[in-house]
C-alpha positions in Angstrom: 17.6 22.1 -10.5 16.6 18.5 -10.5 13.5 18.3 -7.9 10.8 15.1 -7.6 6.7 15.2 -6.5 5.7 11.9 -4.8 2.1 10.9 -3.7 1.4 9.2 -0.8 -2.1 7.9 -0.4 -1.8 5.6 2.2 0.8 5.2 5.6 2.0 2.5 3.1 3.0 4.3 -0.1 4.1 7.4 2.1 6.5 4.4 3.9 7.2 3.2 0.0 7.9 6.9 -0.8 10.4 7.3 2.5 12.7 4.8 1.2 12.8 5.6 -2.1 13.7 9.4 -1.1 16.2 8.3 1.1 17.9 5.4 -0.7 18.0 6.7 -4.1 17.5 10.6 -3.9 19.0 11.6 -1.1 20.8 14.9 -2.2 17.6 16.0 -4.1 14.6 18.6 -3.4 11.0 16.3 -3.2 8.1 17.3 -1.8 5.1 14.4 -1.3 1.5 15.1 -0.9 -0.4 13.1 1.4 -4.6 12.9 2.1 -6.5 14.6 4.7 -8.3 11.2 4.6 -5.7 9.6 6.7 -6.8 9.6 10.0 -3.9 11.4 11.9 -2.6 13.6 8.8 -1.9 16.4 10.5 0.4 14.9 12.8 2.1 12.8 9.7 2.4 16.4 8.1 3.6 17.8 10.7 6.6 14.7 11.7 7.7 14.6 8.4 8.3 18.9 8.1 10.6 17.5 10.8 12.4 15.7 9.2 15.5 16.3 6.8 13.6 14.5 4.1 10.9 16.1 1.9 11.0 19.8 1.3 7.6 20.3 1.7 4.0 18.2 2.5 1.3 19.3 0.2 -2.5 17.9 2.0 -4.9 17.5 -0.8 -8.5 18.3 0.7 -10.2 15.0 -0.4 -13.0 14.2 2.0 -16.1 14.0 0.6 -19.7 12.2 0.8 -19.7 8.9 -0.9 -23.2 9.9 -2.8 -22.5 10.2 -6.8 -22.8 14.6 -6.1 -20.3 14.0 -3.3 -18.3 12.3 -5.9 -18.5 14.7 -8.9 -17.3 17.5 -6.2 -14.5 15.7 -5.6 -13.4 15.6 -8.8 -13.7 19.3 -9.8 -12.1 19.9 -5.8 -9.2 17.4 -7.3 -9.2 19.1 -11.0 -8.6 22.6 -9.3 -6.6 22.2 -6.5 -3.8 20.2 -9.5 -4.3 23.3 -11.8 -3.9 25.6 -9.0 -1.2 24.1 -7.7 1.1 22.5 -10.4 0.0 24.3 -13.4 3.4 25.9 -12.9 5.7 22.9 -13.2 8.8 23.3 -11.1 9.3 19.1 -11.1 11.2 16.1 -13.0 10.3 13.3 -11.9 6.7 12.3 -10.4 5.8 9.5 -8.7 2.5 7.7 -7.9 1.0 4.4 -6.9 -2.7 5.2 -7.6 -4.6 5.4 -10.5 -6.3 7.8 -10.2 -8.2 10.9 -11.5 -6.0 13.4 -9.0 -2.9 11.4 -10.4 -3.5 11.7 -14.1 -4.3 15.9 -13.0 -1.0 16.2 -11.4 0.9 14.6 -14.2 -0.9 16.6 -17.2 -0.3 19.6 -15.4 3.3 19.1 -14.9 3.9 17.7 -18.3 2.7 21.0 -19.7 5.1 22.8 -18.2 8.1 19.9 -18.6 7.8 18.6 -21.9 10.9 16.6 -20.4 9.1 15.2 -17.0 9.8 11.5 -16.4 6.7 9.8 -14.6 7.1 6.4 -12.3 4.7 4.0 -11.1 5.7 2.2 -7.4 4.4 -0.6 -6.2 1.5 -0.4 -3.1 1.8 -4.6 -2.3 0.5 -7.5 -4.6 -2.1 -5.6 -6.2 0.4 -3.6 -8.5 1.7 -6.9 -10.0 -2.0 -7.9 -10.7 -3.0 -8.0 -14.3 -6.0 -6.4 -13.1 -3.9 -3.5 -13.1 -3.7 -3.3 -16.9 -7.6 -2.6 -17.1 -7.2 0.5 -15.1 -4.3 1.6 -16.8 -6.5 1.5 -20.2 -8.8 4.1 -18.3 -6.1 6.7 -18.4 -5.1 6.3 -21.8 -5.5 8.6 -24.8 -9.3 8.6 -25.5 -10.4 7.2 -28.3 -13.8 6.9 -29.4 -14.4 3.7 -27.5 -12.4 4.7 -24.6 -14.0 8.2 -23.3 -14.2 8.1 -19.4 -14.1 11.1 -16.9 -10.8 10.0 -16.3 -9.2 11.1 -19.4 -11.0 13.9 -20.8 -9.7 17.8 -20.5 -5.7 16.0 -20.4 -3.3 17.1 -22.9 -1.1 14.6 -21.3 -1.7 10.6 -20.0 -0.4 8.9 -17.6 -0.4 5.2 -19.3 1.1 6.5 -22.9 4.2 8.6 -21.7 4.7 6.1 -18.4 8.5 6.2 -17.7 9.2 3.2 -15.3 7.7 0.7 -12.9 9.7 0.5 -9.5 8.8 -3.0 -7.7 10.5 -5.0 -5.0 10.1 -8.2 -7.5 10.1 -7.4 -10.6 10.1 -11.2 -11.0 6.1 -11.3 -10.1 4.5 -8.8 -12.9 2.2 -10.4 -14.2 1.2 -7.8 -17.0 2.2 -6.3 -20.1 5.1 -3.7 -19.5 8.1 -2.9 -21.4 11.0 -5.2 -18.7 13.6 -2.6 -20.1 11.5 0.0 -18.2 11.4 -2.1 -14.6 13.0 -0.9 -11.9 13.9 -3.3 -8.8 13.8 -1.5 -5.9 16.5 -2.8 -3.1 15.5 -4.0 0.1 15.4 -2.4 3.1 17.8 -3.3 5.8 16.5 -4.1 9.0 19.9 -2.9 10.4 19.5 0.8 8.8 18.6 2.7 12.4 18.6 6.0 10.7 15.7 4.9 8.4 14.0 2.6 10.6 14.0 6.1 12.5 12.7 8.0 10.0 9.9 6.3 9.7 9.1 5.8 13.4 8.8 9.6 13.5 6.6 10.0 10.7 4.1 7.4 12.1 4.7 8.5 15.9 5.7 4.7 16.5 7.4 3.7 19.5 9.5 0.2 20.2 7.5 0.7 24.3 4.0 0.4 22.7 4.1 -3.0 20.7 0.7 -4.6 20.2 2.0 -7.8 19.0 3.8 -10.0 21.7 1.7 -13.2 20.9 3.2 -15.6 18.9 0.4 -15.9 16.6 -0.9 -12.9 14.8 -3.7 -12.8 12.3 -3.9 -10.0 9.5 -7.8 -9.3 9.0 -8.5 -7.8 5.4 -11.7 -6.0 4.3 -13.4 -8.4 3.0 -16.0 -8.2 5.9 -16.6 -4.4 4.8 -16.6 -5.6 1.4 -19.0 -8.3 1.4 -19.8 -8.9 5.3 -17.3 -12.2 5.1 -17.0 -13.9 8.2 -15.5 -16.9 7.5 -12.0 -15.6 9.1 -13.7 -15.3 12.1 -14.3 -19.2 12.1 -10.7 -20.1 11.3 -9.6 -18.4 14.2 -11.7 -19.7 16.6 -10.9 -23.3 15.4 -7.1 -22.0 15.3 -7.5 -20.9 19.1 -8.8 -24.5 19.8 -5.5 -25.5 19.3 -3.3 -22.9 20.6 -5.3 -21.0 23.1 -6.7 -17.6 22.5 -4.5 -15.8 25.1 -1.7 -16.7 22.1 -3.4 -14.9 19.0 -3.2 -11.2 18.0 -5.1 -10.0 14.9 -4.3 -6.6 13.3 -7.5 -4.9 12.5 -7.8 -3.8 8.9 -8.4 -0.3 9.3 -11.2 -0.1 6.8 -13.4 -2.7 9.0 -15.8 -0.3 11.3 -16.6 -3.1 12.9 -13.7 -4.9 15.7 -15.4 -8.4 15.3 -12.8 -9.7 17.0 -12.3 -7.7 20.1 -16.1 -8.5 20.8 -14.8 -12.1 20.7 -12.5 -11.5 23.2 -9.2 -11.9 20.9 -6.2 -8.9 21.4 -6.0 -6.7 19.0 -4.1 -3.8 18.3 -5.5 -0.4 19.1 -3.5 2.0 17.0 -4.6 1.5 13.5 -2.3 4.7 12.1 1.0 3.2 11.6 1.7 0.9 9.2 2.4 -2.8 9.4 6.0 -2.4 7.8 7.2 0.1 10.2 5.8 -2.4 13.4 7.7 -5.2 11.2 10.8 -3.4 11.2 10.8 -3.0 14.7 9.8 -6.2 15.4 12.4 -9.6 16.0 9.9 -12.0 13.8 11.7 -15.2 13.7 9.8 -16.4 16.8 6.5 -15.3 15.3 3.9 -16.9 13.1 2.1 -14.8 10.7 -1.2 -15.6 9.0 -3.8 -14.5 6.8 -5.8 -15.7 4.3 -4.7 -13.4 1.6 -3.2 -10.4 2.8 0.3 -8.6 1.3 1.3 -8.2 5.1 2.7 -11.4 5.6 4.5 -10.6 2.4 5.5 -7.6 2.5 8.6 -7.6 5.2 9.7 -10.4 3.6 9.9 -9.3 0.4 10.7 -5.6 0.9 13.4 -6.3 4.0 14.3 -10.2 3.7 13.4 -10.5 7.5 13.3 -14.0 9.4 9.7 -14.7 9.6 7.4 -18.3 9.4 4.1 -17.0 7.3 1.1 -19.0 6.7 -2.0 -18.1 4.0 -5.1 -20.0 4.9 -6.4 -19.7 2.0 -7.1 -23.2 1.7 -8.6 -23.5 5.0 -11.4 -21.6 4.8 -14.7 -22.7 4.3 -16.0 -20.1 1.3 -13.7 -17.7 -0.1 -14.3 -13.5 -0.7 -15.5 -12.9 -4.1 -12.1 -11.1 -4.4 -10.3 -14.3 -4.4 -12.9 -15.7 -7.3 -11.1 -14.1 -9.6 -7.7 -13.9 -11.4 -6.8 -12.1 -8.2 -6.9 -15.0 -6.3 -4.1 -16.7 -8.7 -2.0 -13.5 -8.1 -2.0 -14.1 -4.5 -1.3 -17.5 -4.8 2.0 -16.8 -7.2 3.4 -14.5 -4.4 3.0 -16.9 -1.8 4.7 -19.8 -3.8 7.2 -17.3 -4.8 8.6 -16.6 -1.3 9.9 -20.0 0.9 8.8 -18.3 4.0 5.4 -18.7 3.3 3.3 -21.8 3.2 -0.3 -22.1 1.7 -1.5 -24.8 4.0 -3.9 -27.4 4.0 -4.9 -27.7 7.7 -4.3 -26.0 10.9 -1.9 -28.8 11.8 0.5 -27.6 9.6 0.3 -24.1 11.2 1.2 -25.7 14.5 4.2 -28.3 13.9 
């Protein structure tokens, strides 16, 4: 009996992992397995056991103190709980979107028991197409005596030398070394699909009533001010508010920022930081809106994964000093997607924005 594993990290690749159960494997047994580090993962569990969609939701205990012991017990915690639980195989296909030590446990386990276990990589936004990815694909290959890292010792089995497939929205984009014969273009959503717009409004306890994002301008804050205490974003905005008052701008809070910078500013922002932008997007009538960032896959992402009618902006150009993420060849991956897509612009000034 055919059956699938899927890992869902994040609200996005469990949203990723949604469609791809629904679209393509309808008729067949999955289970996913989700973190207790989400936020609200007990309520995530528990909407999807609802639902007529995965068998089963396996919650891998991951919390942990970011201290270098906190670390090493998360990766014996991680080592034990794949060997306890999926030393016994039972799966055929096994998909993932991090990699990761827990990943690489899963699969080596499994492949022990299924010699015949096909193994896929999905895409988690523009960072997948990066070649940066290649690098950490390296770490998970057979060691060799120059390439001995924790996360590739004890396996029988790796992740990067027996990988199966890549499943992206546009395949077009890769900007790494992968066999094309082995890429797999994942269709688009359609906005009109009620039952799976559903779905997914149960899993993330989303409802149409409680929109956050009625202005016509809405910003997408990344981490960079976690990362490296960037405020630079916080200038473009108020010089965009200038312009169009700031009664007219939303900003969605990156979830990782402890820190509402923008709230204290007096800016709306959204509140609920659980669900994730796609689902709001696929809710959402976007035509009217105008979406900005400086580098974020959010203004992306609903166009390339459900061909809605949206008007997207990156400001990368417009800010002062740029992340040290955008320094390097990250930064030209960014700026392929957003020249890729005609709905997005990379301007040059906020007048552009406003025309």
């Amino acid at each position: 009996m055919s059956r699938i594993l899927f890992i869902g990290n994040t609200p996005l690749q469990i949203f990723i992992s949604a469609w791809i159960k629904y679209h393509y494997f309808s008729d067949v047994e999955a289970d996913i397995i989700i973190h207790d580090r989400l936020s609200n993962y007990l309520n995530i569990k528990k909407n999807i056991e609802s639902l007529d969609l995965f068998d089963n939701v396996i919650v891998l205990p991951n919390q942990y103190k970011k201290t270098k012991i906190g670390k090493t017990v998360r990766i014996l915690k991680e080592y034990i709980f794949a060997r306890t639980r999926f030393s016994k195989g039972g799966y055929d296909k096994f998909f993932f979107a991090n990699l990761d030590f827990f990943s690489e446990r899963v699969y080596d386990f499994l492949k022990r028991k299924n010699q015949n276990l096909k193994v896929y990589y999905y895409e988690e936004g523009m960072g997948t197409y990066s070649k940066k990815i290649e690098y950490f694909f390296n770490l998970y290959k057979k060691p060799t005596k120059d390439n001995i890292t924790h996360n590739n010792i004890f396996c029988k089995n790796y992740l990067f030398n027996d990988l199966n497939g890549l499943w992206l929205f546009n395949p077009d984009l890769l900007e790494w070394g992968f066999d094309k014969n082995k890429v797999f273009q994942i269709d688009r959503l359609d906005c009109n699909d009620n039952t799976f717009k559903q779905i997914v409004n149960t899993i993330f306890d989303y409802n149409e009533q409680n929109n956050e994002f009625t202005s016509k301008y809405i910003f997408f804050e990344e981490s960079f001010y976690q990362d490296y205490n960037y405020n630079y974003d916080v200038d473009f905005i108020n010089s965009l508010s200038e312009l169009v008052g700031k009664e007219n701008i939303t900003v969605k809070i990156h979830p990782r920022n402890k820190t509402n910078r923008f709230k204290e500013l007096g800016y709306k922002t959204n509140s609920n930081l659980t669900v994730p932008w796609e689902v709001i997007a696929l809710n959402l009538d976007l035509s009217e809106k105008v979406l900005l960032t400086i580098s974020s896959s959010s203004i992306v992402n609903p166009i390339s994964m459900f061909n809605c009618e949206a008007k997207a902006f990156s400001v990368i150009n417009c800010v002062d000093e740029l992340p040290y993420t955008l320094k390097t060849e990250y930064g030209a991956t960014v700026k392929n997607f957003f020249n890729y897509f005609d709905e997005i612009s990379i301007c040059e000034s906020l007048n552009e924005i406003i025309e």
